[in-house]
PDB file as gemmi writes it, atoms N, CA and C in Angstrom:
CRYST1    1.000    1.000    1.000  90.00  90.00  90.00 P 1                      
ATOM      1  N   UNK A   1       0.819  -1.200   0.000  1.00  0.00           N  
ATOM      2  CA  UNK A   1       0.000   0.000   0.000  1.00  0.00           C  
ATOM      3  C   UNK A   1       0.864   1.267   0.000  1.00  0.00           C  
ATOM      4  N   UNK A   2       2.035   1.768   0.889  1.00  0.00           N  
ATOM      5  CA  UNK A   2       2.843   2.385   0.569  1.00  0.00           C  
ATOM      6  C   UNK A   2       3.295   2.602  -0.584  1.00  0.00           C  
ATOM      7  N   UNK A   3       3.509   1.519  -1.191  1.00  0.00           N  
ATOM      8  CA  UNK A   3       4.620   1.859  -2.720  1.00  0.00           C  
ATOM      9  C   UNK A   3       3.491   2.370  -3.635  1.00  0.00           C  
ATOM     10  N   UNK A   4       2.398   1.816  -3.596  1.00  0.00           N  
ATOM     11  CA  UNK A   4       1.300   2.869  -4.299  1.00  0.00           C  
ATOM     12  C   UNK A   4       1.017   4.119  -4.287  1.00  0.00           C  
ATOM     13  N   UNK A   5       0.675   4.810  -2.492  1.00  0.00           N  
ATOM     14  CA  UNK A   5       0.370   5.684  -2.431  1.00  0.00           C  
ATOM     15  C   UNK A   5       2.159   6.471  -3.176  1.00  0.00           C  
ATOM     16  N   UNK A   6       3.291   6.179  -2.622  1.00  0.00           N  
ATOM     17  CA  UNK A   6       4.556   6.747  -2.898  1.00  0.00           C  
ATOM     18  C   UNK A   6       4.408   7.429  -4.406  1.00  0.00           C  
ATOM     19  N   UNK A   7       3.899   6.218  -5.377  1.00  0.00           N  
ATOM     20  CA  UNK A   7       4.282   5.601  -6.946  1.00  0.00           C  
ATOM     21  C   UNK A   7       2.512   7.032  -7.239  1.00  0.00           C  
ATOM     22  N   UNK A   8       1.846   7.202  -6.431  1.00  0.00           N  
ATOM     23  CA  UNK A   8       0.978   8.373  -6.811  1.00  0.00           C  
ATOM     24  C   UNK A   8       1.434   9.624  -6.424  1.00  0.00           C  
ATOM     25  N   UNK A   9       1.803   9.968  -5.036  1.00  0.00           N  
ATOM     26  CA  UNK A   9       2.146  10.754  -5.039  1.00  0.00           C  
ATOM     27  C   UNK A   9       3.204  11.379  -5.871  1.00  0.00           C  
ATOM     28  N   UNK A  10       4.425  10.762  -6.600  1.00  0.00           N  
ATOM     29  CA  UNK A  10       5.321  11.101  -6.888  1.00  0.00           C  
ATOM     30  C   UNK A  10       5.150  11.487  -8.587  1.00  0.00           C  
ATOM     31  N   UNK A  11       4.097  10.635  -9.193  1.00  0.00           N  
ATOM     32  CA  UNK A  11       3.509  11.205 -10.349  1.00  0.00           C  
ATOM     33  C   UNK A  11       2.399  12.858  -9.941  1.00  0.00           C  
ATOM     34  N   UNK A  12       1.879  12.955  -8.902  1.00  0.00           N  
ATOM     35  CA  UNK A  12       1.296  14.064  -8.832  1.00  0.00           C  
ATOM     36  C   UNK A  12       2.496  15.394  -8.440  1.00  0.00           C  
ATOM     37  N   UNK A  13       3.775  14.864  -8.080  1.00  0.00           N  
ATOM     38  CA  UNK A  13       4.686  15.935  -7.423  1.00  0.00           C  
ATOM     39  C   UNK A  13       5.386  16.319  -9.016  1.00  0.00           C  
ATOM     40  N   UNK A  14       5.473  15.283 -10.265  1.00  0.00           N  
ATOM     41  CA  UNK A  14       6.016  15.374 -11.625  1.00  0.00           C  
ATOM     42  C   UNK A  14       5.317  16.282 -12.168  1.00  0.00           C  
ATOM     43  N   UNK A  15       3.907  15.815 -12.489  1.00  0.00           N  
ATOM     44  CA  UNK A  15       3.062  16.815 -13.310  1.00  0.00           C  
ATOM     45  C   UNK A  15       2.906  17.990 -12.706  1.00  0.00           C  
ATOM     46  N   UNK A  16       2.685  18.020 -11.119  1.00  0.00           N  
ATOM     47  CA  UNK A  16       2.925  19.761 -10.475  1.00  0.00           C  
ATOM     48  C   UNK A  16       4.105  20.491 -10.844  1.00  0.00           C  
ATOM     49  N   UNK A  17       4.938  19.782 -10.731  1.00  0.00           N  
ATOM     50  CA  UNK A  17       6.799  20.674 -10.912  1.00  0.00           C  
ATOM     51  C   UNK A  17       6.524  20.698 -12.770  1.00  0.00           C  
ATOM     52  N   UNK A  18       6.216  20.004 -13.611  1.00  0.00           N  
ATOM     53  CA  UNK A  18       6.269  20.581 -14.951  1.00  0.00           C  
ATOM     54  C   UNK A  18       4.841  21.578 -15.105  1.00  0.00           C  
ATOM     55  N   UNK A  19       4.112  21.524 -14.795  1.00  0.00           N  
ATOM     56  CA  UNK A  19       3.184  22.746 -15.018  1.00  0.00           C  
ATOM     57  C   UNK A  19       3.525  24.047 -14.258  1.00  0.00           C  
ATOM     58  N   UNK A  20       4.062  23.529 -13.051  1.00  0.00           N  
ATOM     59  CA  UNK A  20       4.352  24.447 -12.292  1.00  0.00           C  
ATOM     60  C   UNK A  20       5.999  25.681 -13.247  1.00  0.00           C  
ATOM     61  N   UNK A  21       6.850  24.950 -13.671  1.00  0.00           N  
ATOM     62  CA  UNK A  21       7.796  25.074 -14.519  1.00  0.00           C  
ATOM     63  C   UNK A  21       7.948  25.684 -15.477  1.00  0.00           C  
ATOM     64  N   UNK A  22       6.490  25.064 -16.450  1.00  0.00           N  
ATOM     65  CA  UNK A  22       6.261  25.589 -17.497  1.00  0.00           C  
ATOM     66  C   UNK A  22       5.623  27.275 -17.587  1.00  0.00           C  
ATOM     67  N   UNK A  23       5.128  27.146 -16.607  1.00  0.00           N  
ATOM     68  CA  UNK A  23       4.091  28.531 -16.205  1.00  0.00           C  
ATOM     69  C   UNK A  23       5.069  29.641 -15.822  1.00  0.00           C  
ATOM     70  N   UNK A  24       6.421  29.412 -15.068  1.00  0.00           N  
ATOM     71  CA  UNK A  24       7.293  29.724 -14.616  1.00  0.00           C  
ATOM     72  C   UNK A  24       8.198  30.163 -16.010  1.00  0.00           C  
ATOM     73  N   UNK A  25       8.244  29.391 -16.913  1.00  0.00           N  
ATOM     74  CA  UNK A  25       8.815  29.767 -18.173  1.00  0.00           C  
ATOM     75  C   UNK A  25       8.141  30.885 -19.116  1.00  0.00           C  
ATOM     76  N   UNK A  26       6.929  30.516 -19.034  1.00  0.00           N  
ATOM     77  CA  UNK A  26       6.328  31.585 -19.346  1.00  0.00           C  
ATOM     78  C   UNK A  26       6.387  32.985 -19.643  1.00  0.00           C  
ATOM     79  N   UNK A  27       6.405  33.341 -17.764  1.00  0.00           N  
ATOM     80  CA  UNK A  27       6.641  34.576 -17.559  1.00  0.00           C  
ATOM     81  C   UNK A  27       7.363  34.942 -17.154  1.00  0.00           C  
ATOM     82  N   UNK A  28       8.962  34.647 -17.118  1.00  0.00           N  
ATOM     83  CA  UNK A  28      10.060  34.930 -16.773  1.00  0.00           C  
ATOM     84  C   UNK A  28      11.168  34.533 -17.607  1.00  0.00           C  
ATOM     85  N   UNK A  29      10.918  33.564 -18.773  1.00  0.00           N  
ATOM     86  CA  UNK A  29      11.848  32.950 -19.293  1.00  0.00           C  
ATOM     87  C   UNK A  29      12.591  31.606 -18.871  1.00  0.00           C  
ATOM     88  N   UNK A  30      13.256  30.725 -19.646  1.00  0.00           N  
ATOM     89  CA  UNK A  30      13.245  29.703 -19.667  1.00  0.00           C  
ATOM     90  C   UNK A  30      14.824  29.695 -18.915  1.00  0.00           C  
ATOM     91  N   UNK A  31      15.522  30.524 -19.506  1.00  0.00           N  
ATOM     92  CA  UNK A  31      17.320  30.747 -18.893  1.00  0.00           C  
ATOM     93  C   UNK A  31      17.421  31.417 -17.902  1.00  0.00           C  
ATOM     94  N   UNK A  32      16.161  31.767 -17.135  1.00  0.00           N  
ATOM     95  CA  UNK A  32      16.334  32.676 -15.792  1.00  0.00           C  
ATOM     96  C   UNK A  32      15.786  31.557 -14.951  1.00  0.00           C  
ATOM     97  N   UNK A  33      14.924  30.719 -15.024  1.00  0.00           N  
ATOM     98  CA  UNK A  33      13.944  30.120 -14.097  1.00  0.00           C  
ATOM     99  C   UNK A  33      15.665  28.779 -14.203  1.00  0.00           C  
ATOM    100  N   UNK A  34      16.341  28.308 -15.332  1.00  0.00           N  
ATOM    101  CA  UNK A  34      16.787  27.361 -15.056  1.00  0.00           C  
ATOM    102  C   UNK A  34      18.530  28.039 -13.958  1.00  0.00           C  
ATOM    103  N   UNK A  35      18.885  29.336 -14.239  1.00  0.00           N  
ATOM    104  CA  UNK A  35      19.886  29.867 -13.303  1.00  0.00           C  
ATOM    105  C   UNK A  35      19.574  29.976 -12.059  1.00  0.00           C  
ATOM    106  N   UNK A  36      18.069  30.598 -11.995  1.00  0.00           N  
ATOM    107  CA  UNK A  36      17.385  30.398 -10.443  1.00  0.00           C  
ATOM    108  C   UNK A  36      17.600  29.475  -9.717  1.00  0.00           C  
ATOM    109  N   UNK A  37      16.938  28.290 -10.136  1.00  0.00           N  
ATOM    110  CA  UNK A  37      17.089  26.559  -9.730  1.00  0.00           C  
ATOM    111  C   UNK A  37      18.001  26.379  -9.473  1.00  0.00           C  
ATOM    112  N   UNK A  38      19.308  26.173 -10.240  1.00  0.00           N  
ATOM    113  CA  UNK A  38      20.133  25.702 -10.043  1.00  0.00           C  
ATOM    114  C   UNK A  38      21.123  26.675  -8.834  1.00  0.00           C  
ATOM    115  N   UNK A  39      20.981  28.003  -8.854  1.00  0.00           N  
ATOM    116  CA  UNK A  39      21.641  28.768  -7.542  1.00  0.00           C  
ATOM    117  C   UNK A  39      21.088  28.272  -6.278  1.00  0.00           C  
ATOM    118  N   UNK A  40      19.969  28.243  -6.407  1.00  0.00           N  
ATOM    119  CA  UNK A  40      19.285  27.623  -5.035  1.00  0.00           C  
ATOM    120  C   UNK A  40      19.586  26.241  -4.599  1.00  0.00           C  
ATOM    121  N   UNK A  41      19.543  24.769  -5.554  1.00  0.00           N  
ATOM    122  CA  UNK A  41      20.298  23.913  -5.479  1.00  0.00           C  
ATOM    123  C   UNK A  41      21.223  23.717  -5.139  1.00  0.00           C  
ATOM    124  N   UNK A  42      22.518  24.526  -5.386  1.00  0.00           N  
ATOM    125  CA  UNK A  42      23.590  24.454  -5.450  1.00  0.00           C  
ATOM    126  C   UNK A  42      23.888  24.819  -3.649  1.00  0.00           C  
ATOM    127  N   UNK A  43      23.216  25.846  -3.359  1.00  0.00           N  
ATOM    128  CA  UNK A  43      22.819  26.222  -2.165  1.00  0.00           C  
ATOM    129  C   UNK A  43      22.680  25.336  -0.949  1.00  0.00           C  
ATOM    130  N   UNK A  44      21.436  24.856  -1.812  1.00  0.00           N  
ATOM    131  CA  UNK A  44      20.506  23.840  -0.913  1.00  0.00           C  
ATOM    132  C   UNK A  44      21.625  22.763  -0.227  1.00  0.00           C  
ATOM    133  N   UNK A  45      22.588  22.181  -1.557  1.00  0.00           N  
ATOM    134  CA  UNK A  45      23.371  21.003  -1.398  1.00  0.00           C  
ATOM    135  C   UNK A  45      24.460  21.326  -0.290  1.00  0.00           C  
ATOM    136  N   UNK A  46      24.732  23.101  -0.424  1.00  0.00           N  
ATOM    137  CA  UNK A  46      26.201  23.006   0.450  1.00  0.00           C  
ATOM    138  C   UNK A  46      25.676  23.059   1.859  1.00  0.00           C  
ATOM    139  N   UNK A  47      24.327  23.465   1.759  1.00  0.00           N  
ATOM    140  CA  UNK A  47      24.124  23.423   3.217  1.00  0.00           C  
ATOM    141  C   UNK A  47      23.926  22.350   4.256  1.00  0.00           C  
ATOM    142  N   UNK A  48      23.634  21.329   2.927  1.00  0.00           N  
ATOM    143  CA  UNK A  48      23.228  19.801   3.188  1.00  0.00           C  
ATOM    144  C   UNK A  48      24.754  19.428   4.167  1.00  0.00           C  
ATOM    145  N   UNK A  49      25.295  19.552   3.033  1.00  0.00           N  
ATOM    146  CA  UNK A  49      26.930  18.634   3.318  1.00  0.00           C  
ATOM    147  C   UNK A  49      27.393  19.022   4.391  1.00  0.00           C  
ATOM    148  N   UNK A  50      27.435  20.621   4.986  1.00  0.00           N  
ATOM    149  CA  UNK A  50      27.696  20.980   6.058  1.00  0.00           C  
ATOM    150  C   UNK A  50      26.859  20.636   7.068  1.00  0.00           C  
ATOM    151  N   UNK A  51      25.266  20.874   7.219  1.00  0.00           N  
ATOM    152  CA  UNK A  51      24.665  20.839   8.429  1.00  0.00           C  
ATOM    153  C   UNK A  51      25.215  18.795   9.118  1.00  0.00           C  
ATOM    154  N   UNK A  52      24.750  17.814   7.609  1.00  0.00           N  
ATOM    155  CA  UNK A  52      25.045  16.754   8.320  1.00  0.00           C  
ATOM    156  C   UNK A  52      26.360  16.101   8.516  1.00  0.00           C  
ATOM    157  N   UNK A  53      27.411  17.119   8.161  1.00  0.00           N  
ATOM    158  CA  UNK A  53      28.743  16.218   7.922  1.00  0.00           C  
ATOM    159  C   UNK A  53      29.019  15.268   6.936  1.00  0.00           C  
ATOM    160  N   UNK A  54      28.934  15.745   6.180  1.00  0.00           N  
ATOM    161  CA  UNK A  54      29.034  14.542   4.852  1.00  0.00           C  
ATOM    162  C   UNK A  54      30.696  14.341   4.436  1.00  0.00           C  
ATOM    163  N   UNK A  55      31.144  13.361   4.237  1.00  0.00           N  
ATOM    164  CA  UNK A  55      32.616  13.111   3.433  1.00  0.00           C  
ATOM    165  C   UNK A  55      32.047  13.185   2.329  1.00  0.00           C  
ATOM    166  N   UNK A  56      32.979  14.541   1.850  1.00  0.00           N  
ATOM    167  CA  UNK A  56      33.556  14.734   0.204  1.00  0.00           C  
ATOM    168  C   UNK A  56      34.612  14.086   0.111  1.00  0.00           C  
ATOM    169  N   UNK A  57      34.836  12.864  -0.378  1.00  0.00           N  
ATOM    170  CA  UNK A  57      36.336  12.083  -0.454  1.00  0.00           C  
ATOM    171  C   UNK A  57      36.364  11.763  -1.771  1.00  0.00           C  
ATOM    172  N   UNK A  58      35.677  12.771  -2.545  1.00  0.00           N  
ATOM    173  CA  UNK A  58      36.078  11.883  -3.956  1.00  0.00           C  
ATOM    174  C   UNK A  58      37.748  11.990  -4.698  1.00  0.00           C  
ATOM    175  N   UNK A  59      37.623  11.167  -5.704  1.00  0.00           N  
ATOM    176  CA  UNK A  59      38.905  11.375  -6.443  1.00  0.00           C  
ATOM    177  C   UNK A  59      38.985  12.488  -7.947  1.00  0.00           C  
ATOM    178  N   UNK A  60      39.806  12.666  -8.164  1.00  0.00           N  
ATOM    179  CA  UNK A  60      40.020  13.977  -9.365  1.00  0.00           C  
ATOM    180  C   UNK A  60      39.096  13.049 -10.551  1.00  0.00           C  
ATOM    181  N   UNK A  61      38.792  11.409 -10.834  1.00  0.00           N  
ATOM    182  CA  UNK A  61      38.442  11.661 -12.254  1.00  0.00           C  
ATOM    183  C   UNK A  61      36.782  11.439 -11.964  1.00  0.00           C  
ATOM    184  N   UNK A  62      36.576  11.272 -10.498  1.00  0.00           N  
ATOM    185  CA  UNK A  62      35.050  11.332 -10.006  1.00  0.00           C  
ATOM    186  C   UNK A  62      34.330  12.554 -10.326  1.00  0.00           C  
ATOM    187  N   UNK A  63      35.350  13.520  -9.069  1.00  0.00           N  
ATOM    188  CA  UNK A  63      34.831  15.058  -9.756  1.00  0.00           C  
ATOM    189  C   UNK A  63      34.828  15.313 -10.869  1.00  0.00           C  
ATOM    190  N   UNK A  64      35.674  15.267 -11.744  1.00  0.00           N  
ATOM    191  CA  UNK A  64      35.645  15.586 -13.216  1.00  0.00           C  
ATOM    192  C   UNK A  64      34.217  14.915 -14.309  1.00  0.00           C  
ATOM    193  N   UNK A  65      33.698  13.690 -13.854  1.00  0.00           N  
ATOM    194  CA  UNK A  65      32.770  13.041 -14.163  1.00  0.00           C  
ATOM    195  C   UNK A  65      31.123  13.720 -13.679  1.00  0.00           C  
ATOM    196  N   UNK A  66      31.815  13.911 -12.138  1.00  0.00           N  
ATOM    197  CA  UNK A  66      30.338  14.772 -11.755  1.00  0.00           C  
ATOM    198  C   UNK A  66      30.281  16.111 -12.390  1.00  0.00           C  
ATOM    199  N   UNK A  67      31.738  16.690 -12.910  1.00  0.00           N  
ATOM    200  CA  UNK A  67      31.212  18.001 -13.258  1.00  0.00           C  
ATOM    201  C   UNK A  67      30.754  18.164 -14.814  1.00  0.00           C  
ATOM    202  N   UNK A  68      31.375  17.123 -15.454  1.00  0.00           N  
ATOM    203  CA  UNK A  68      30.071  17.050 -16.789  1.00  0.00           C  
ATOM    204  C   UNK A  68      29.430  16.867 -17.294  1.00  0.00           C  
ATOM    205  N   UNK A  69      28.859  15.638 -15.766  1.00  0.00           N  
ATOM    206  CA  UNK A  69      27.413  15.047 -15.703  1.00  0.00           C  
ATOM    207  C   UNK A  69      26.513  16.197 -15.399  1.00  0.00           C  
ATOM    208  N   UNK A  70      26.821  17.056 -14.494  1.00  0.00           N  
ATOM    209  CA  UNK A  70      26.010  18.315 -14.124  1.00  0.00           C  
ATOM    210  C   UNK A  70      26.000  19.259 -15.366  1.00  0.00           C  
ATOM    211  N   UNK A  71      27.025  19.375 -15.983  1.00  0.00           N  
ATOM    212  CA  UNK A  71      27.004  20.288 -16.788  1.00  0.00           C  
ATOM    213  C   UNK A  71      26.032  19.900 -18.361  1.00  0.00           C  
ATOM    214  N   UNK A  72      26.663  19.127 -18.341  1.00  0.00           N  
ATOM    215  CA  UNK A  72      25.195  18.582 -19.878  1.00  0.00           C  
ATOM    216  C   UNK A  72      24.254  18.035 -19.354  1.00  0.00           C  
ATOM    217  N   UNK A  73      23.831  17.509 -17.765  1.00  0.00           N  
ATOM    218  CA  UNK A  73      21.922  17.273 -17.221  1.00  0.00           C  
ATOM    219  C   UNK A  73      21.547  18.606 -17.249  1.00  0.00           C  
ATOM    220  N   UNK A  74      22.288  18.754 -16.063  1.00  0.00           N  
ATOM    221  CA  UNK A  74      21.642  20.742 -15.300  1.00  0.00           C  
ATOM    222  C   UNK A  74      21.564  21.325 -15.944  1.00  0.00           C  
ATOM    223  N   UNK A  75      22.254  21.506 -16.671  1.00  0.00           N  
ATOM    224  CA  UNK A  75      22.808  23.087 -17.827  1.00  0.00           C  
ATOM    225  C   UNK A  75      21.976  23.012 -19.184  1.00  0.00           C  
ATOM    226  N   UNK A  76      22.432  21.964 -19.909  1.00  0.00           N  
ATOM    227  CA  UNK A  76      21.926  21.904 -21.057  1.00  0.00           C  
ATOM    228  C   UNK A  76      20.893  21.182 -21.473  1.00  0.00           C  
ATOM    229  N   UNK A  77      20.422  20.199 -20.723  1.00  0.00           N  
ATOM    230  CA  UNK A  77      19.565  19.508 -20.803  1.00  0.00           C  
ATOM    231  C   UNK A  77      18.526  20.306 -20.316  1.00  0.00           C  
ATOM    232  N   UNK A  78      18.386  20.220 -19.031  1.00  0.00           N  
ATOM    233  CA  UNK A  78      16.955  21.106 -18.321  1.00  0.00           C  
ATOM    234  C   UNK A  78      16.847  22.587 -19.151  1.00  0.00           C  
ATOM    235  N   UNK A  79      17.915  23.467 -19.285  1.00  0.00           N  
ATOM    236  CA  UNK A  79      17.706  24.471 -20.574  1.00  0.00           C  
ATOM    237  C   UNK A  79      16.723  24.121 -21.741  1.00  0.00           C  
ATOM    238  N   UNK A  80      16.600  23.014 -22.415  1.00  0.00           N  
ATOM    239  CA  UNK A  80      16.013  22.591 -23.537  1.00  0.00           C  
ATOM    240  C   UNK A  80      14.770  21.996 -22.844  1.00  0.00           C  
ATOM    241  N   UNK A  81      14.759  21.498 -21.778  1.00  0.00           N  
ATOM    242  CA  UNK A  81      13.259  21.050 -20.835  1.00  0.00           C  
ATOM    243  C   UNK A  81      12.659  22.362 -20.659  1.00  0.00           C  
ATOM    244  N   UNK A  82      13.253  23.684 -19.830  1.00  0.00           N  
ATOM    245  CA  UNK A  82      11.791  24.331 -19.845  1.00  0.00           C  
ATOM    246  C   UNK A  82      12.057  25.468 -20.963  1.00  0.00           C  
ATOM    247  N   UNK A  83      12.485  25.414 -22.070  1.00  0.00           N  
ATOM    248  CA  UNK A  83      12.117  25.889 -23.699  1.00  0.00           C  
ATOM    249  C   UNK A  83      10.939  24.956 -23.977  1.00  0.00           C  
ATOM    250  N   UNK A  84      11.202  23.349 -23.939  1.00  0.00           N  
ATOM    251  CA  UNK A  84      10.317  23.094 -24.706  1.00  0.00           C  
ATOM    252  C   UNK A  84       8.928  23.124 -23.616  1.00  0.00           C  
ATOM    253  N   UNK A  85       9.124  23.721 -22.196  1.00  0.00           N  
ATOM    254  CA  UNK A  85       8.076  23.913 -21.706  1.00  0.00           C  
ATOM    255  C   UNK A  85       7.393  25.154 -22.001  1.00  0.00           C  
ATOM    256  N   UNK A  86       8.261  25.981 -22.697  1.00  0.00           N  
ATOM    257  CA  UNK A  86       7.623  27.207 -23.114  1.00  0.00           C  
ATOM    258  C   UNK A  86       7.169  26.833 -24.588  1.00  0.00           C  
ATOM    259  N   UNK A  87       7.849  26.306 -25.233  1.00  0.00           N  
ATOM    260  CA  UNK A  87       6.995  26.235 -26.616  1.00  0.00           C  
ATOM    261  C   UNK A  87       5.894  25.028 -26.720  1.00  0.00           C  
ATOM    262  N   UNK A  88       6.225  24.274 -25.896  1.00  0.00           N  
ATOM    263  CA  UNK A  88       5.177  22.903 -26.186  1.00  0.00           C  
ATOM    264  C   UNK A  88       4.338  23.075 -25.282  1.00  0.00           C  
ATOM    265  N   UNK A  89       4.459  23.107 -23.937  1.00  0.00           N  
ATOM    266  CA  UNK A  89       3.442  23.247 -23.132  1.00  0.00           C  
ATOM    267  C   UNK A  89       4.075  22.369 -21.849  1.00  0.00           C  
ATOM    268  N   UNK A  90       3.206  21.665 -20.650  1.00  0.00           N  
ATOM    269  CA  UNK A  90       4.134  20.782 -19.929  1.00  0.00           C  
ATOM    270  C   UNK A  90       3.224  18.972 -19.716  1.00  0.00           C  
ATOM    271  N   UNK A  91       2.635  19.169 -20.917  1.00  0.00           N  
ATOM    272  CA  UNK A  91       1.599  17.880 -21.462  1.00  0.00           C  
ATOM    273  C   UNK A  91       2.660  17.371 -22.521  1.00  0.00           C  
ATOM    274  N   UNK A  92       2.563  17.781 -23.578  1.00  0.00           N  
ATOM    275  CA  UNK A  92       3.217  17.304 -25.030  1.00  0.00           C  
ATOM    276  C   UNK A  92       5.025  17.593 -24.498  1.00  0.00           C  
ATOM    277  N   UNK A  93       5.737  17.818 -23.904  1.00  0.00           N  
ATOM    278  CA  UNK A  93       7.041  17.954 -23.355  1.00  0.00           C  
ATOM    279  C   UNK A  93       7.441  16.883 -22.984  1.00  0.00           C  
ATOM    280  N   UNK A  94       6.564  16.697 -21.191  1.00  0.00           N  
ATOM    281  CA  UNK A  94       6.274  15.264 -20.491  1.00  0.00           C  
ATOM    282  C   UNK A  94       6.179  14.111 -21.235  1.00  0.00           C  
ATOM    283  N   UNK A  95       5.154  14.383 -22.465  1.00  0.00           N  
ATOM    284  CA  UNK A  95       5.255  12.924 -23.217  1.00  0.00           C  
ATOM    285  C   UNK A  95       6.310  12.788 -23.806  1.00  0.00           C  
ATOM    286  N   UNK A  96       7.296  13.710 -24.475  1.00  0.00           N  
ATOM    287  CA  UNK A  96       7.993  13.411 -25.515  1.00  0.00           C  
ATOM    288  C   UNK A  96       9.561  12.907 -24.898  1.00  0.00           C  
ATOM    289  N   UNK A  97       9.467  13.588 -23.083  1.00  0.00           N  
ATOM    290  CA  UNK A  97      10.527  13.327 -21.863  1.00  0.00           C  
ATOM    291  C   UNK A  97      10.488  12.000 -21.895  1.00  0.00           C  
ATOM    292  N   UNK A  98       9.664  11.453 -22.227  1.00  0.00           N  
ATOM    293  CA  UNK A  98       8.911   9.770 -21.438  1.00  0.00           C  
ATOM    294  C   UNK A  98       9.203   8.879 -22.521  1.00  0.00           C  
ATOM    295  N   UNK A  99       9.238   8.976 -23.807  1.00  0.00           N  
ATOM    296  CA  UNK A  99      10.388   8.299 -24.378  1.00  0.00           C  
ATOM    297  C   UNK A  99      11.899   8.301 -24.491  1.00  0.00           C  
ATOM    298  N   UNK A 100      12.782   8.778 -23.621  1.00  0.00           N  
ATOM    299  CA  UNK A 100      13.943   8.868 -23.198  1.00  0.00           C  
ATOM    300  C   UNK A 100      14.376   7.280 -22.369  1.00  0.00           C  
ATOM    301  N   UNK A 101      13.759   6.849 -21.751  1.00  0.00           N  
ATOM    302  CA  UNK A 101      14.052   5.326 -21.494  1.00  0.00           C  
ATOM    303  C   UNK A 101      14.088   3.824 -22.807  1.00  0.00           C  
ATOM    304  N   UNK A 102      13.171   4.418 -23.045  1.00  0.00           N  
ATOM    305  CA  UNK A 102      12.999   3.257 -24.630  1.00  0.00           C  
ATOM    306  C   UNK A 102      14.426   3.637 -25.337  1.00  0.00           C  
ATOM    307  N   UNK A 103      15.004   5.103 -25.685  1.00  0.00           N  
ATOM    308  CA  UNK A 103      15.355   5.444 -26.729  1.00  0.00           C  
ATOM    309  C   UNK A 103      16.996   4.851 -26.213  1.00  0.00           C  
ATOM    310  N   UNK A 104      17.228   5.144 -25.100  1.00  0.00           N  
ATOM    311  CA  UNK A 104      18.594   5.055 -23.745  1.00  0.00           C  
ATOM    312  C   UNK A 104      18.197   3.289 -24.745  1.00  0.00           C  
ATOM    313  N   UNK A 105      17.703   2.269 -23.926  1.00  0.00           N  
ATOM    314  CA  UNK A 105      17.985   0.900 -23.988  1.00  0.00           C  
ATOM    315  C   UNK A 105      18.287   0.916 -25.506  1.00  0.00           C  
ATOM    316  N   UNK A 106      17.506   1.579 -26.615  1.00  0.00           N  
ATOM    317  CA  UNK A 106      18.127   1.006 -28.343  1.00  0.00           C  
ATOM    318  C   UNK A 106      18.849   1.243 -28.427  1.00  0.00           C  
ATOM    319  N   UNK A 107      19.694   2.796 -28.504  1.00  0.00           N  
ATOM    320  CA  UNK A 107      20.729   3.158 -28.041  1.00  0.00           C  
ATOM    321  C   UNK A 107      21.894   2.217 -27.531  1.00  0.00           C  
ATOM    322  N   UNK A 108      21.765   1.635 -26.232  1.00  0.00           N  
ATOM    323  CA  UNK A 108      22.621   0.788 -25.708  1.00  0.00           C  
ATOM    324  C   UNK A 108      22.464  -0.352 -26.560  1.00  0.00           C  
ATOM    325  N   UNK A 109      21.396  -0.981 -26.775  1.00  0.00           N  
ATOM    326  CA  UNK A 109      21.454  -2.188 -27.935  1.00  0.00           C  
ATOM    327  C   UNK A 109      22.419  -1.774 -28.715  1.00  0.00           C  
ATOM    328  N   UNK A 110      22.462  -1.134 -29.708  1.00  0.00           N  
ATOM    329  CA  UNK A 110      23.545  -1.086 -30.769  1.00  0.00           C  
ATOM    330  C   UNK A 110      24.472  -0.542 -30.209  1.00  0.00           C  
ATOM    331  N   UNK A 111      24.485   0.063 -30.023  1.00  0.00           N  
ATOM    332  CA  UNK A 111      26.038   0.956 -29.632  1.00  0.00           C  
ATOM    333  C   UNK A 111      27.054   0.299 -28.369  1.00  0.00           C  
ATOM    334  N   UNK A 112      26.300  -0.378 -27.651  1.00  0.00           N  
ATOM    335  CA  UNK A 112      27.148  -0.339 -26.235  1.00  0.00           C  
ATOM    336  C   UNK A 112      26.885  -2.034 -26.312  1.00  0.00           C  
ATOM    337  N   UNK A 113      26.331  -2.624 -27.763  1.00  0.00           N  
ATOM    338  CA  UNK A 113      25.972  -4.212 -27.937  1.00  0.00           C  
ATOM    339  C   UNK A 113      25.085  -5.085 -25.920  1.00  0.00           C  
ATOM    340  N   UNK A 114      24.571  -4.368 -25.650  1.00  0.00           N  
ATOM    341  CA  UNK A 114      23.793  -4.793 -24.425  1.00  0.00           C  
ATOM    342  C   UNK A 114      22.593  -5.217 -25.023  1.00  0.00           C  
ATOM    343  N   UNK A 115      22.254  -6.334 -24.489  1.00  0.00           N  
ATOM    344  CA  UNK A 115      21.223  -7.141 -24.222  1.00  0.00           C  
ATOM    345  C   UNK A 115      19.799  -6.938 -24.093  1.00  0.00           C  
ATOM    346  N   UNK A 116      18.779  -7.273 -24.634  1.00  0.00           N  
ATOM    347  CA  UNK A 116      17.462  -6.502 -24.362  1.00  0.00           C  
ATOM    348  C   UNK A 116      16.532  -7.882 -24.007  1.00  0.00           C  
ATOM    349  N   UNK A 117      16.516  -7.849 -22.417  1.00  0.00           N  
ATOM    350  CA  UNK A 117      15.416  -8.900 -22.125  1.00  0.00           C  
ATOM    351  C   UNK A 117      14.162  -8.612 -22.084  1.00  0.00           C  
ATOM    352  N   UNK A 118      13.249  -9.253 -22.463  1.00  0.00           N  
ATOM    353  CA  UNK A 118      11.498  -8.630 -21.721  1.00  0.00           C  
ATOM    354  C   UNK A 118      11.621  -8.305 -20.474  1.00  0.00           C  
TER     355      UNK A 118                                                      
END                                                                             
């Protein structure tokens, strides 16, 4: 019963944050709402690491990995998420977001020769 209510709530917290997003793109623009986010994030995280004590122990090619994983998700990716929340809407966006898993596994089929079970 949990993993249900979780598996609802968490589709109602998706479609709120993209309408909510999109509306946000709207009337402020799409490269201000995504610099916003991410200052506050960035924020959010250092305060994290400090309030609970977290080990930062990574190594130089970890960081280097996290920083251009952030940089083409955060940056360039979500940039092109709320554009196309300004031009598409946050209905036809969402759907077109939601083939990104299918496209990842063909993708890996050919390219990365991985396996495709049912």
């Amino acid at each position: 019963m949990v993993g249900e209510l979780s598996a609802v709530a968490t589709a109602f917290c998706w479609s709120g944050s993209s309408i909510s997003f999109a509306e946000a793109a709207l009337l402020v623009g799409s490269v201000k709402i995504n610099v916003t986010r991410l200052i506050l994030a960035g924020l959010l995280l250092a305060i994290t690491l400090v309030v609970f004590e977290v080990p930062v122990d990574l190594s130089r090619s970890q960081l280097m990995y996290l920083f251009f994983s952030g940089i083409l998700g955060l940056v360039f990716g979500d940039s092109f998420l709320f554009k196309s929340y300004e031009y598409n809407g946050p209905r036809i966006s969402s759907l077109i977001m939601s083939t990104a898993p299918p496209i990842a596994a063909i993708l890996a089929f050919f390219f990365l020769r991985e396996s495709l079970a049912p």
